[in-house]
C-alpha positions as CSV (number, residue, x, y, z in Angstrom):
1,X,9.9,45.8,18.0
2,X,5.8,46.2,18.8
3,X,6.2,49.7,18.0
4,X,8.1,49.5,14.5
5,X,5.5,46.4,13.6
6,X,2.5,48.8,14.6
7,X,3.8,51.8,12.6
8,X,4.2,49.6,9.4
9,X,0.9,47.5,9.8
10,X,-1.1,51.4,10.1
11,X,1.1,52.7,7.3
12,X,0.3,49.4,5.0
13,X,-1.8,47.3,6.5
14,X,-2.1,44.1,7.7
15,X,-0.4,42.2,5.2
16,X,2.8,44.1,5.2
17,X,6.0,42.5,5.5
18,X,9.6,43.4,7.3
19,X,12.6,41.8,8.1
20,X,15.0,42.3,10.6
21,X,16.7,45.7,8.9
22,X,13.2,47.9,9.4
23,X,14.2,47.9,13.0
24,X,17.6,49.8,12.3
25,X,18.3,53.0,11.4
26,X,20.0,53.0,7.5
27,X,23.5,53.3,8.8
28,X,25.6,50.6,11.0
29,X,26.3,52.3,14.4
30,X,25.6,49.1,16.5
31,X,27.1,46.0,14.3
32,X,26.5,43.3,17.6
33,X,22.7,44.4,17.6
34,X,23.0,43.7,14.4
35,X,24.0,40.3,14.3
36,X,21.9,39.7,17.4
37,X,19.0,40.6,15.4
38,X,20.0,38.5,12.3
39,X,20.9,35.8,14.5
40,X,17.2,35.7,16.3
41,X,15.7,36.1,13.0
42,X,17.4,33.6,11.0
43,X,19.1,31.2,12.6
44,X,16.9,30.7,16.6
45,X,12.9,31.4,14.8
46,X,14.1,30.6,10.9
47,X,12.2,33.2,9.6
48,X,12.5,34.1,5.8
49,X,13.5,37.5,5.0
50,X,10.5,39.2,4.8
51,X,7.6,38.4,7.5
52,X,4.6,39.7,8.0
53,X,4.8,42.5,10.7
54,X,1.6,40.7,12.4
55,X,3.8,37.4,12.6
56,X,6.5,39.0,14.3
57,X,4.1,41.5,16.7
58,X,2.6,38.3,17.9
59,X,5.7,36.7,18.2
60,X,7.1,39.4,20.3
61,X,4.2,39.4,22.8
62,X,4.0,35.7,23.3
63,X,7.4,35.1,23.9
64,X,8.9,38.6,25.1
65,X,12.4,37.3,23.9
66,X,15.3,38.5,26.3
67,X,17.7,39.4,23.8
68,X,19.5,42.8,23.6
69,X,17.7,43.1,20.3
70,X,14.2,42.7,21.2
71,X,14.4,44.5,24.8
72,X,16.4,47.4,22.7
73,X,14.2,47.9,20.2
């Protein structure tokens, strides 16, 4: 998730915002990710759709969630 949020914040700086789908590919090969993902993002940190990729880097590195989604991505 650092990774993705570090490629988008050099491509378009610091005031670039994501949501949960920039850290899947465009097709639906792992639907339980998925919902893992939408699941953290919505419904455990309430997150609108789009974030800035700063919020969620930090986010990331102060909590290092241990879901599937953040440790896979």
């Amino acid at each position: 998730m650092i990774a993705v949020c570090d490629e988008k914040i050099a491509k378009k700086g610091p005031d670039v915002g994501l949501s949960f789908y920039a850290f899947f590919a465009n097709k639906n090969d792992n639907p339980e990710l998925l919902m893992e993902a939408a699941e953290w993002w919505i419904r455990e940190h309430e997150l609108d759709h789009f974030e800035k990729a700063t919020k969620i880097k930090k986010m990331v590195q102060l909590a290092r969630p241990s879901t599937a989604f953040a440790e896979a991505l």
